[in-house]
C-alpha positions as CSV (number, residue, x, y, z in Angstrom):
1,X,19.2,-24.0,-10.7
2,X,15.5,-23.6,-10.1
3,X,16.2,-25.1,-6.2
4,X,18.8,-22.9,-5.9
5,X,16.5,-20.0,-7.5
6,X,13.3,-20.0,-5.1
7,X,14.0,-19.4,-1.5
8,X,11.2,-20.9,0.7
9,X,11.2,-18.2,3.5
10,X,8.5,-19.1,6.3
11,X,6.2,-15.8,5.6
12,X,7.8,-14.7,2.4
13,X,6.0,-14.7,-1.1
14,X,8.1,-15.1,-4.1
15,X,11.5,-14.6,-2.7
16,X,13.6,-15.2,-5.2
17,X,17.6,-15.2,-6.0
18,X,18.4,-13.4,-9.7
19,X,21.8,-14.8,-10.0
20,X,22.7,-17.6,-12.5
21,X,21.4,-16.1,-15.9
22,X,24.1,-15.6,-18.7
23,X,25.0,-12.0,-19.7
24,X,27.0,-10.0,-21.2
25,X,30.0,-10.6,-22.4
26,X,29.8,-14.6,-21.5
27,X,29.5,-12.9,-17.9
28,X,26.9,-14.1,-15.5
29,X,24.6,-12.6,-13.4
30,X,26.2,-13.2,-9.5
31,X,24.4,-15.2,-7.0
32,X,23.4,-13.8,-3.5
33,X,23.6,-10.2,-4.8
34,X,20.3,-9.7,-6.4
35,X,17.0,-10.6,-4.7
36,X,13.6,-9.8,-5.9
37,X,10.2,-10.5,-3.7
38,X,6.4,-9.9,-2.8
39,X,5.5,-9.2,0.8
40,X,7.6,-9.8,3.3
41,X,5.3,-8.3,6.2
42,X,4.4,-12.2,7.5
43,X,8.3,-13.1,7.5
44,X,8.8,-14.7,10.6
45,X,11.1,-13.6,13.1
46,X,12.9,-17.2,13.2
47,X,13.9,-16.4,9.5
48,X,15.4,-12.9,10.3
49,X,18.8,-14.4,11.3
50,X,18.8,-16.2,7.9
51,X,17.7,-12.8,6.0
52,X,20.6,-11.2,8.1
53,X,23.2,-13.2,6.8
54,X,22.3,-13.2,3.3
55,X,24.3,-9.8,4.2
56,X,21.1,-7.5,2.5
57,X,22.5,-3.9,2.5
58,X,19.5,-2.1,0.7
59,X,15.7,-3.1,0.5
60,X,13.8,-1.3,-2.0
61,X,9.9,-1.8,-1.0
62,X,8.0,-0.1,-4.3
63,X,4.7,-0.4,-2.4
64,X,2.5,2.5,-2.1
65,X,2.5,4.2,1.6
66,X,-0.7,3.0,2.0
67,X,0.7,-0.8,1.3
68,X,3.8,-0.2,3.3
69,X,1.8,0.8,6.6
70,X,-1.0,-1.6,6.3
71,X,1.8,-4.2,5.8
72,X,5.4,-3.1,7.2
73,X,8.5,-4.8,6.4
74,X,10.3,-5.3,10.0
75,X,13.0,-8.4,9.7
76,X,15.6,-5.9,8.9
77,X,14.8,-4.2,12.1
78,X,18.2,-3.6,14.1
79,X,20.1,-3.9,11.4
80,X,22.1,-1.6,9.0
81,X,20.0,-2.4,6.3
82,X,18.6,0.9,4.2
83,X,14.9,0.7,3.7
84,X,14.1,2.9,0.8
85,X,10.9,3.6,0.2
86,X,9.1,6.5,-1.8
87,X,5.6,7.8,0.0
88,X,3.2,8.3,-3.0
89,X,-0.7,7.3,-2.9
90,X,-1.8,5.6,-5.8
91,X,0.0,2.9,-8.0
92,X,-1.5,0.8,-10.9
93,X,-0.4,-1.8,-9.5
94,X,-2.3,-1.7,-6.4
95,X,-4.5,-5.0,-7.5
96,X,-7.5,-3.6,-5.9
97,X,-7.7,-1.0,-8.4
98,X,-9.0,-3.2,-10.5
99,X,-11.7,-5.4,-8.7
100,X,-14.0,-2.1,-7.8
101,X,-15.8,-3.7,-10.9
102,X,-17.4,-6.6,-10.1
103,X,-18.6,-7.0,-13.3
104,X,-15.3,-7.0,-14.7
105,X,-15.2,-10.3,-17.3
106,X,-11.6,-12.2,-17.4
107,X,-11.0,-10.7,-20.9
108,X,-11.7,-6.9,-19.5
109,X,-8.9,-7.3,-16.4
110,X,-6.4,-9.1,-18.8
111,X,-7.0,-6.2,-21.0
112,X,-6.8,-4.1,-17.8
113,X,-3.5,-5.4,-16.7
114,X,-2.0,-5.0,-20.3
115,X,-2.6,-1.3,-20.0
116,X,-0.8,-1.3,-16.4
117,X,2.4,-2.7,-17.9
118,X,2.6,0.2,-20.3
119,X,1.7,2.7,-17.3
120,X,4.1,1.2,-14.8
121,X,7.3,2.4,-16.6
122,X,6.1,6.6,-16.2
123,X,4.2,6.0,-12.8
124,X,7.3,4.0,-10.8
125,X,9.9,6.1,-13.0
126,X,10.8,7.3,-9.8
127,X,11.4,4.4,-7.6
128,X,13.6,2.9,-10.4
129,X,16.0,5.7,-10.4
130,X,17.0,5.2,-6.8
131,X,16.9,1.3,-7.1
132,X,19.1,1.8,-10.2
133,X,20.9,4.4,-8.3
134,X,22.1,1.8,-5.8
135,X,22.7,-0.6,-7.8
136,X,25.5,1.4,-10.0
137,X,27.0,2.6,-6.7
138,X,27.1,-1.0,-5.7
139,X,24.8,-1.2,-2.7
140,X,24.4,-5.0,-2.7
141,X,23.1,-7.5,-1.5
142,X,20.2,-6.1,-2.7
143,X,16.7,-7.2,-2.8
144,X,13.4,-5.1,-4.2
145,X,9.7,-5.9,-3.8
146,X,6.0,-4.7,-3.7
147,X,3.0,-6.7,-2.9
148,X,2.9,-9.6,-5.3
149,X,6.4,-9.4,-6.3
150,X,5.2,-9.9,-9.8
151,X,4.3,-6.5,-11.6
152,X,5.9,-3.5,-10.4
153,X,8.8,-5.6,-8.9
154,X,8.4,-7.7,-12.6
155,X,9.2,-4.8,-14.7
156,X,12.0,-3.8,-12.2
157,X,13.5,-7.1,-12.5
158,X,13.0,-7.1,-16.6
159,X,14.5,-4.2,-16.4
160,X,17.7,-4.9,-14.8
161,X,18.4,-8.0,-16.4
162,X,18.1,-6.4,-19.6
163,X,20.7,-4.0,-18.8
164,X,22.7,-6.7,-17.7
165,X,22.7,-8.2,-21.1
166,X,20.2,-11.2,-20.0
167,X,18.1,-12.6,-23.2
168,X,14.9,-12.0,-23.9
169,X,14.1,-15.6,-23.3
170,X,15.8,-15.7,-19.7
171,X,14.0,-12.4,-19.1
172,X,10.6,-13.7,-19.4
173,X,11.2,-17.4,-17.8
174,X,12.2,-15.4,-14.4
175,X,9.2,-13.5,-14.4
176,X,7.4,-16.8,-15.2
177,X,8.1,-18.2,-12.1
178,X,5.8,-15.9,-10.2
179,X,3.3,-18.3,-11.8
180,X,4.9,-20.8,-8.9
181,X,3.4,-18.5,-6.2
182,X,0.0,-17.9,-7.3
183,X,-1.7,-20.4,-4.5
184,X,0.3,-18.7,-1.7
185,X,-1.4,-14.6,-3.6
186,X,-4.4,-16.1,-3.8
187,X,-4.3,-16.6,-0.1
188,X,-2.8,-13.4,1.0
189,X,-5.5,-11.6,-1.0
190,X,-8.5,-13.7,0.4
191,X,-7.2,-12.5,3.6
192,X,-8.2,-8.5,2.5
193,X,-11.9,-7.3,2.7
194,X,-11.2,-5.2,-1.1
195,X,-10.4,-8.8,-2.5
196,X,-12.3,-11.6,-0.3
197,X,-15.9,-10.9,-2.0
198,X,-14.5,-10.9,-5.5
199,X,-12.3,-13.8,-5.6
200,X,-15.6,-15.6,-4.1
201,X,-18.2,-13.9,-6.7
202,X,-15.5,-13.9,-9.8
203,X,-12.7,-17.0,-9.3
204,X,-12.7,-16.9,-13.1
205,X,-11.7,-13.0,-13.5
206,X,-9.4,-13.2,-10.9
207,X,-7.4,-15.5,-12.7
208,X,-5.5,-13.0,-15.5
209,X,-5.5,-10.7,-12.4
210,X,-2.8,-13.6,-10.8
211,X,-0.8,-14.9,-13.4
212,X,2.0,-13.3,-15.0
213,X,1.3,-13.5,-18.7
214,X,4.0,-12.7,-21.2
215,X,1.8,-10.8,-23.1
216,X,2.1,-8.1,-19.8
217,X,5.6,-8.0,-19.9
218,X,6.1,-8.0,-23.7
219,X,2.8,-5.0,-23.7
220,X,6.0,-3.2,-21.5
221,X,8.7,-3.9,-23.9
222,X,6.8,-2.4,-26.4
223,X,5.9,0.4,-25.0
224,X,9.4,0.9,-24.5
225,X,10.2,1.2,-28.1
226,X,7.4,2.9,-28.7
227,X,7.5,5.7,-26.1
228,X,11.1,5.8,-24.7
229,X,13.0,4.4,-28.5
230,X,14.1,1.2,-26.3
231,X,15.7,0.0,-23.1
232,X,18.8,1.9,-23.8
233,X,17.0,5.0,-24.1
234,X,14.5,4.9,-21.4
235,X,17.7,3.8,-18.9
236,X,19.1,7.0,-19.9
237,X,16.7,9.4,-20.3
238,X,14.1,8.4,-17.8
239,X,16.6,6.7,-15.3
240,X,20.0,8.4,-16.0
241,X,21.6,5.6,-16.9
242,X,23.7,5.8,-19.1
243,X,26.7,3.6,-20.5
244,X,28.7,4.6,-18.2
245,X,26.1,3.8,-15.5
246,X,25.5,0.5,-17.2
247,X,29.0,-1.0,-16.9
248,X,29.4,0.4,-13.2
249,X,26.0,-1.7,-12.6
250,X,27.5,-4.8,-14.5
251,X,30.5,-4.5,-12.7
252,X,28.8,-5.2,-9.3
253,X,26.2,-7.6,-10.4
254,X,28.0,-9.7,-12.9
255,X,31.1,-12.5,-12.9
């Protein structure tokens, strides 16, 4: 399933397919509808026909305007694919953000990034209700990204499976396999003047910076019930998801 899982797109970072996971009702999650990835600036344009027929109606790029310029998406270029995208200028999940200390000890980002999971859920509040949005009305194919495809697109991706009825356990080992695609990040940030010197002066802070630790993601699930009252709540009150949204959304994604 793993094979099946990771596409290996020439220029693409942590491409992935969500399909496969049990759900709900003894229903599983569909292949080829669901998509979730970091950049996808570098894709080469031999892969575009291949992205084209995966038949992608919607991208949802959760990068910050900044991000989105410095690094456009353009594969989907002549197509009839939507690019949505929300112009805002700061994010948490900008990595940067968090190497302006170069003092910064491994403990101090881990603890750094813990914080981020909690904030992520208010800050991209907004950019999850139109990905939701589009996934109730049924605008699939679908994939979402941001940079690393591993925070901001992680607790997007936690999030949806978790409406789907995924487990807790199946939850966390898809945003474990981010972890697969920490040699091709490391790269792509040594590439970037806020990240080259760092990564050189610091290899040991950047590490908690990299990975994606289940103690980030379960720091969000937390703050879920402590904030919101739980998934159910914050789908409904933050997102405007409701049940009835919920089965519409399961409807399209599951079989």
């Amino acid at each position: 399933m793993r094979s099946q899982r990771i596409l290996n797109i020439n220029g693409g970072h942590n491409f992935r397919d969500m399909g496969g996971y049990a759900a709900a009702g003894g229903r599983t999650v569909r292949w080829a509808t669901l998509y979730r990835s970091g950049i996808m600036s570098k894709i080469e344009s031999s892969e575009s026909a291949l992205l084209t027929s995966l038949g992608i109606v919607s991208i949802c790029d959760l990068r910050t305007t900044k991000e989105r310029a410095h690094r456009p998406t353009v594969w989907h270029s002549g197509s009839d694919t939507e690019l949505l995208a929300r112009d805002y200028e700061m994010s948490a999940g900008v990595l940067k953000n968090l190497v302006k200390d170069r003092d910064a000890s491994s403990e101090a980002v881990a603890g750094h990034m813990h914080s981020i999971y909690r904030d992520l859920l208010r800050e991209q509040s907004e950019s999850y209700v139109e990905l939701f949005r589009r996934l109730v009305a049924g605008k699939v194919p679908l994939i979402f990204n941001c940079t690393a495809g591993k925070d901001r697109t992680g607790i997007a991706a936690a999030l949806i499976l978790s409406a789907l009825g995924v487990s807790r356990e199946d939850v966390m080992a898809d945003y474990a396999l981010t972890n697969e695609f920490i040699e091709g990040l490391v790269e792509l940030l040594r590439q970037d003047a806020d990240y080259s010197d760092w990564f050189a002066d610091q290899p040991e802070a950047a590490y908690p910076l990299l990975r994606a630790e289940p103690l980030y993601l379960q720091g969000m699930f937390d703050e879920l019930e402590s904030r919101y009252g739980g998934l159910d709540a914050y789908l409904a009150e933050v997102l405007h998801v409701g049940p009835r949204e919920v089965e519409a959304m399961r409807a399209h994604l599951l079989e």
